[in-house]
N, C-alpha and C positions, 0 to 999 in steps of 0.2 A: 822602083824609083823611075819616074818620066827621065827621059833624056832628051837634049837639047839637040838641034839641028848639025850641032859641032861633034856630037856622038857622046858626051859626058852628057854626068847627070844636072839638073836644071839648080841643083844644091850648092851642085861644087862651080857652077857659074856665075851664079847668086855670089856664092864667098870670093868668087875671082873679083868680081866687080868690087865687092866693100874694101880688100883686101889693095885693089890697085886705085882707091880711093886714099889711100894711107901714102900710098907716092908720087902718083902723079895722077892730076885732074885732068890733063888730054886724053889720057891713055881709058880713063874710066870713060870721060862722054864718048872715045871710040866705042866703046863695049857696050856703053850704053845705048850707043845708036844702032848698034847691030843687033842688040835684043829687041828694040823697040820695032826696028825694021821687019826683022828675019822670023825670029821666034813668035809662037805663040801662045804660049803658057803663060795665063794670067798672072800667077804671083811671081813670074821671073818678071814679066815687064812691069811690076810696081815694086818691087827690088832693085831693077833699074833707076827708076823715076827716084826712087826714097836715097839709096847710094848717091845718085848726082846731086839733089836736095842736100843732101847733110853736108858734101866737099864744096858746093857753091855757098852755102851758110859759111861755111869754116872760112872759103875765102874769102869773103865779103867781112869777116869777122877782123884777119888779117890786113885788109886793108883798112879797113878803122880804126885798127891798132894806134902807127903813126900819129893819124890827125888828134883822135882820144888824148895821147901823151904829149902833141906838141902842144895843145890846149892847155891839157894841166900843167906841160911845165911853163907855159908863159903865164899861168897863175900863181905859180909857187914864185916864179920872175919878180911880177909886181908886189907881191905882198910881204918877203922873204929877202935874205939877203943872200939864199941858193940862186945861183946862178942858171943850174944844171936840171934836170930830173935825178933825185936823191935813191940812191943804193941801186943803182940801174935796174928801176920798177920797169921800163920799157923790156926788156931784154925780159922781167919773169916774166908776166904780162904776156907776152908772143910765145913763148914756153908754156905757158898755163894753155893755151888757146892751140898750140900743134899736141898739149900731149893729152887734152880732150880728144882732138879727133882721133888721134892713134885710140883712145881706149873704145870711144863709140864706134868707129868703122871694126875695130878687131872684135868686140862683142858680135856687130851686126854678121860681122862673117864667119865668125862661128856659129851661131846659131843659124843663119842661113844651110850653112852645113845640111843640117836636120830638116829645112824648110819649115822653120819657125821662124818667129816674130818679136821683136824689142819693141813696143807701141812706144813712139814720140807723137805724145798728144799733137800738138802742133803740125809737126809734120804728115803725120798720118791726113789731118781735118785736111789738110793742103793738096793731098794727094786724092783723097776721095774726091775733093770738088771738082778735081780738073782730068783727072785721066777718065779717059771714056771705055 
């Protein structure tokens, strides 16, 4: 197994990143900027790039949440004699959307583990055209 500049292997870095993807997005773009920076092991630094990819998707996801549901509920407003957004769809809605990432980050880091790969079409195309 290659090892990383930090003295573990580039696997179990790989999973550090996805892994602190699941808690905090600071804490990942730190890690991410230090592999991009420091390391050179190609499929660590597009493990990088793909880790911050999916937590920026997620929060971007997260914050369209809100606007998505204040929309629909001032449709349900004018058309309805619901005042409110009905069965607090908001609250599954935001749940649906954090317990996606928890499953895709915790796949991506386990299989990182191994230095293997979960292809997200989408993402993956994102990553080839831009990382050099």
């Amino acid at each position: 197994m290659e090892k990383s500049k930090l003295g573990i292997s580039v696997g179990l870095l790989a999973a550090g990143m996805y892994f602190l993807g699941m808690v905090s997005l600071l804490a990942l773009i730190v890690v991410a900027g230090y592999v991009l920076l420091k390391e050179d092991n190609a499929w660590l630094k597009r493990s990088a790039v793909k880790a911050s990819a999916i937590a920026i998707v997620f929060a971007l996801l997260g914050l369209i949440s809100p606007l998505l549901t204040g929309v629909i509920s001032s449709l349900i407003t004018l058309s309805s004699s619901y005042s409110t957004w009905p069965l607090g769809l908001s609250t599954l809605f935001n749940t649906v959307i954090n317990l996606t990432q928890f499953l895709i980050m915790g796949l991506l880091g386990l299989r990182s583990l191994r230095q293997t790969e979960v292809k997200i079409n989408k993402i993956d195309d994102l990553i080839d055209r831009h990382i050099a």
